[in-house]
C-alpha positions as CSV (number, residue, x, y, z in Angstrom):
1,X,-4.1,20.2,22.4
2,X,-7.6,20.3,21.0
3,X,-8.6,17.3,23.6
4,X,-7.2,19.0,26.5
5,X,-9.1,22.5,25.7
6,X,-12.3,20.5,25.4
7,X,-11.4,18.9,29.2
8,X,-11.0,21.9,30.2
9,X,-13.7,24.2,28.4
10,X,-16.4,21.0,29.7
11,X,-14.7,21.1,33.5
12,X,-16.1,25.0,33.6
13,X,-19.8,24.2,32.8
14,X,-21.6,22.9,35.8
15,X,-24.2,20.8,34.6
16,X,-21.4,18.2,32.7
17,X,-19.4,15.3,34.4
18,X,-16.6,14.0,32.6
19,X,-16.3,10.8,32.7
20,X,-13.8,9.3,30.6
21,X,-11.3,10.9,27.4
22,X,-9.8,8.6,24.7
23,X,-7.5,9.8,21.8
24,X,-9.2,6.9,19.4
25,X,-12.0,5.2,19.1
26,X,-11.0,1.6,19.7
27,X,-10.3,3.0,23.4
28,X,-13.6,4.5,23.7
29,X,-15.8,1.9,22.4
30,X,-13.8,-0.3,25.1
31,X,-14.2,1.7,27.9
32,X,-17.9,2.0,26.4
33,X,-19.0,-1.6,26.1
34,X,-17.5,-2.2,30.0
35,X,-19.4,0.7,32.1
36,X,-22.6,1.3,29.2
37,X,-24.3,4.4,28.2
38,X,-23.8,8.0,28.5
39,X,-25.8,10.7,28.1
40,X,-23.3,12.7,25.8
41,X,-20.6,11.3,23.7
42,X,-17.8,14.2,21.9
43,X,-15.9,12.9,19.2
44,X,-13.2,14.5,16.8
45,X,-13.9,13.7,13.3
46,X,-10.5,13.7,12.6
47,X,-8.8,11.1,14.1
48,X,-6.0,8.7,13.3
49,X,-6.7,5.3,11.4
50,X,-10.8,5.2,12.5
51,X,-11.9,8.5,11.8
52,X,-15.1,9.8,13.4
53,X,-17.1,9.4,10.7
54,X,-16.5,5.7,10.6
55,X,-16.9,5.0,14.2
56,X,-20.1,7.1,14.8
57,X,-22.3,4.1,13.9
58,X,-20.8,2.2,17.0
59,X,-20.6,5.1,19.4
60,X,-24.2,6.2,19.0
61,X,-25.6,2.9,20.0
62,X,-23.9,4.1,23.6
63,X,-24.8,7.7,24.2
64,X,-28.2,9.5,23.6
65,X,-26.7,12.4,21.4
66,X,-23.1,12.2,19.2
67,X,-21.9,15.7,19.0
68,X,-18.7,15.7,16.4
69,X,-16.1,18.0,17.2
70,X,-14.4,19.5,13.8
71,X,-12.1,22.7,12.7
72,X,-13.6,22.8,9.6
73,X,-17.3,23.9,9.3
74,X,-17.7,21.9,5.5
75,X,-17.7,18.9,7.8
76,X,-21.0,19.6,9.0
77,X,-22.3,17.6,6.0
78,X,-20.6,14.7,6.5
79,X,-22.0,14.6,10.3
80,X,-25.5,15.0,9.0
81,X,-25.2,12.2,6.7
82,X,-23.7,9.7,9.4
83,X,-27.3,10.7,11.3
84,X,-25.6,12.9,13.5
85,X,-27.6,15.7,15.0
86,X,-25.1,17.9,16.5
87,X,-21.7,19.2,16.0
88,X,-19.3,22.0,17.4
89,X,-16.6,23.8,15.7
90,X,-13.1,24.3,17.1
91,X,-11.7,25.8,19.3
92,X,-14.1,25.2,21.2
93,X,-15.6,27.8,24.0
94,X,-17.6,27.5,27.0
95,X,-20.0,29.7,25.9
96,X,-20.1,27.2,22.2
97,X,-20.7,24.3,24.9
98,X,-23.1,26.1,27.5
99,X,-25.5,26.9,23.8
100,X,-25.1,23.8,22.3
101,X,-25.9,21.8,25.7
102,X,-28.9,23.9,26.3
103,X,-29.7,22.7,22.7
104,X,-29.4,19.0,22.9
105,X,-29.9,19.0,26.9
106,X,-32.6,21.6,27.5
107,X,-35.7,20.2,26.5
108,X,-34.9,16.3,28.9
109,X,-37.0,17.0,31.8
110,X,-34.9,14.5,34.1
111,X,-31.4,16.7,33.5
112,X,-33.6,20.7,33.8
113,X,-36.5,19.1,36.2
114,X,-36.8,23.0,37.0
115,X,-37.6,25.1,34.1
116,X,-39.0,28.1,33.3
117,X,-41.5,28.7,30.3
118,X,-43.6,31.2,29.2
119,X,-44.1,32.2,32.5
120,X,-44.6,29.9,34.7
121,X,-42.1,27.2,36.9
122,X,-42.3,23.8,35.7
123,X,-41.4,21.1,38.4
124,X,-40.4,17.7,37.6
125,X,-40.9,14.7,39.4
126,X,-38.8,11.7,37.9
127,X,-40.5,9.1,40.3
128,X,-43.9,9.7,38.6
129,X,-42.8,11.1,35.6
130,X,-45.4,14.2,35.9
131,X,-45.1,17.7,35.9
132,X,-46.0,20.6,38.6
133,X,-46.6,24.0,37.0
134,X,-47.0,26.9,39.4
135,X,-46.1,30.7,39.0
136,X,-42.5,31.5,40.2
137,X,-44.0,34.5,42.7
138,X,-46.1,31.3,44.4
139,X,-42.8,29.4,45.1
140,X,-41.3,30.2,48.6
141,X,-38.6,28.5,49.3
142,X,-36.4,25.4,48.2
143,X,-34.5,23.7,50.2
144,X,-31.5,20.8,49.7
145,X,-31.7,17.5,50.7
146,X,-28.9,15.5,49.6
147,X,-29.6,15.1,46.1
148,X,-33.3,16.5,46.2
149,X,-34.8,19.6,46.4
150,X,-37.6,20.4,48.0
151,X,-39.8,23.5,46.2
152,X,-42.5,24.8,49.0
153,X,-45.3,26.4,47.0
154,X,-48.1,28.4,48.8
155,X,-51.0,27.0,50.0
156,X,-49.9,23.7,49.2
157,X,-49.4,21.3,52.2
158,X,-46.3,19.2,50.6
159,X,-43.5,20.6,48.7
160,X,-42.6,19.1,45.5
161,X,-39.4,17.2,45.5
162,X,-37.2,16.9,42.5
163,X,-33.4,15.4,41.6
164,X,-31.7,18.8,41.4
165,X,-29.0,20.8,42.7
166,X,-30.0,24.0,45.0
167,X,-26.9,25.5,42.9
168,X,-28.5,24.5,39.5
169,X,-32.0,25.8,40.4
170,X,-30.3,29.2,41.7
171,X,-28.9,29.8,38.4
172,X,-32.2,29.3,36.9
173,X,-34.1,31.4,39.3
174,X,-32.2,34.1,40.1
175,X,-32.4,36.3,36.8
176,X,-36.3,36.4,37.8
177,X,-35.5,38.9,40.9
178,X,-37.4,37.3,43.2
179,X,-35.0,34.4,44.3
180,X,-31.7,34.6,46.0
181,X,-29.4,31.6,47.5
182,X,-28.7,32.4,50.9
183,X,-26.5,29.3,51.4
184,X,-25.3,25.6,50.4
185,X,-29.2,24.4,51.0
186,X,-31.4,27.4,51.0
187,X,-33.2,29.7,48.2
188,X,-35.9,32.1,49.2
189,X,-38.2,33.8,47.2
190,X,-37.2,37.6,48.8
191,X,-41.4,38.5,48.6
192,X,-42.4,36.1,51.6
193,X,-39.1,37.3,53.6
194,X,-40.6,38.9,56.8
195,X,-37.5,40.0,57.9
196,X,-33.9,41.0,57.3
197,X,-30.6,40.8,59.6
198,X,-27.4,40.1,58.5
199,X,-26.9,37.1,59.3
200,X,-30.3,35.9,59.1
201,X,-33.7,36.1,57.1
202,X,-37.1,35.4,58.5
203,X,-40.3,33.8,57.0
204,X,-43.2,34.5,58.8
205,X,-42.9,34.9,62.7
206,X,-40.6,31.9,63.6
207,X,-39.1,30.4,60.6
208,X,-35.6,32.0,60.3
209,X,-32.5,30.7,57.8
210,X,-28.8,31.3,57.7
211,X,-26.7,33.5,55.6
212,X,-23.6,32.0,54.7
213,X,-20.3,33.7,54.6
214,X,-20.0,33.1,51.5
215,X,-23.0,34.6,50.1
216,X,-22.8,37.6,52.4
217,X,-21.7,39.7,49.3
218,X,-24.7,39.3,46.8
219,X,-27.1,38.9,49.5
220,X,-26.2,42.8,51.0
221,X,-26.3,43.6,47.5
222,X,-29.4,42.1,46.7
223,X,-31.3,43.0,49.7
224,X,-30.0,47.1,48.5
225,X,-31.7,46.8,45.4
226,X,-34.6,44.9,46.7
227,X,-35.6,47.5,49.1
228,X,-34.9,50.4,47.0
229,X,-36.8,48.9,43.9
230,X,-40.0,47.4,45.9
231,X,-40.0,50.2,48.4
232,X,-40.9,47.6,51.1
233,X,-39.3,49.6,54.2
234,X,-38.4,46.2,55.9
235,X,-35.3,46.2,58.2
């Protein structure tokens, strides 16, 4: 069914938690008005009895963006007239939800509180609502903590912490070429590595950090095209 490949397409992006699925809105607004607000509400304009249409009025006053689901792209009218920013056409794709969630999600600094723009890392700190910009080649290391992360910039004598995921910050960093996860906690930035085993990488003369099993394979195959592309002879 349409509602099941939206379950499922949703259960393969990372930065979503499902919380609940309804086949009608009476059910949702229910389940709505007992636990309160959600960041993202999808709803099927096409539904039995209270359409999607009718019911977006209610839902929005529990979610911060309505996204209408719809197989038929003339309904995209209909959504804009009910105030509704955002909607998806079926069936509905990972890689329709990964762009449109980078859409409605990507400029909230609390859900991306590491971002890159033109250039530079932007750091977030939800506690004092300000921002850290640094340049990614400045950033060392960064470190999990529960469900903090802790970004080690050079020459400063704190890190900054944010409410992220080491995962989540890997996939954000890694396309640079400079960072690589290493394991469950750890991302270095591979320019202040001092030194290489294979088990093991070293920052400066004592600070050494595990490499996982599991990231065994990308690391040997980053630490290859590392040294062949910076010509840095390290061993």
């Amino acid at each position: 069914s349409a509602l099941t490949q939206l379950k499922d397409c949703l259960s393969a992006v990372p930065d979503i938690e499902l919380n609940a699925c309804f086949s009608n809105i009476a059910d949702a607004l229910t389940y709505l008005r007992a636990n309160g607000k959600v960041d993202l509400i999808f709803c099927d304009i096409e539904l039995p009895g209270f359409t999607g249409l009718m019911g977006a009025k209610w839902l929005k006053k529990y979610t911060q963006e309505l996204v209408f689901v719809t197989g038929h792209g003339e309904h995209a009218l209909e959504a804009f007239r009910a105030f509704v920013r955002y909607f998806i056409v079926k069936p509905v794709t990972v890689t329709d939800l990964q762009e449109l969630l980078e859409e409605v999600l990507g400029n909230d600094p609390e859900k991306h509180p590491v971002r890159l723009k033109f250039g530079k890392m932007l750091l977030y700190d939800g506690g004092t609502k300000t921002h850290t910009p640094t340049l990614p080649h400045n950033v060392i290391k960064l470190i999990q903590d529960g469900n903090y992360l802790s970004v080690y910039i050079r020459d400063q004598p704190k890190p900054v912490v944010v409410r992220y995921t080491v995962s989540l910050a890997a996939a954000v960093l890694e396309p640079l070429g400079l960072f690589l996860q290493i394991n469950r906690r750890t991302i270095v930035n591979m320019d202040f590595v001092t030194g290489f085993e294979p088990d093991l990488v070293y920052l400066g003369a004592e600070e050494s950090y595990s490499v996982h099993e599991a990231y065994k394979e990308a690391y040997q195959r980053f630490l290859h095209q590392y040294q062949f592309g910076r010509g840095n002879g390290l061993q």
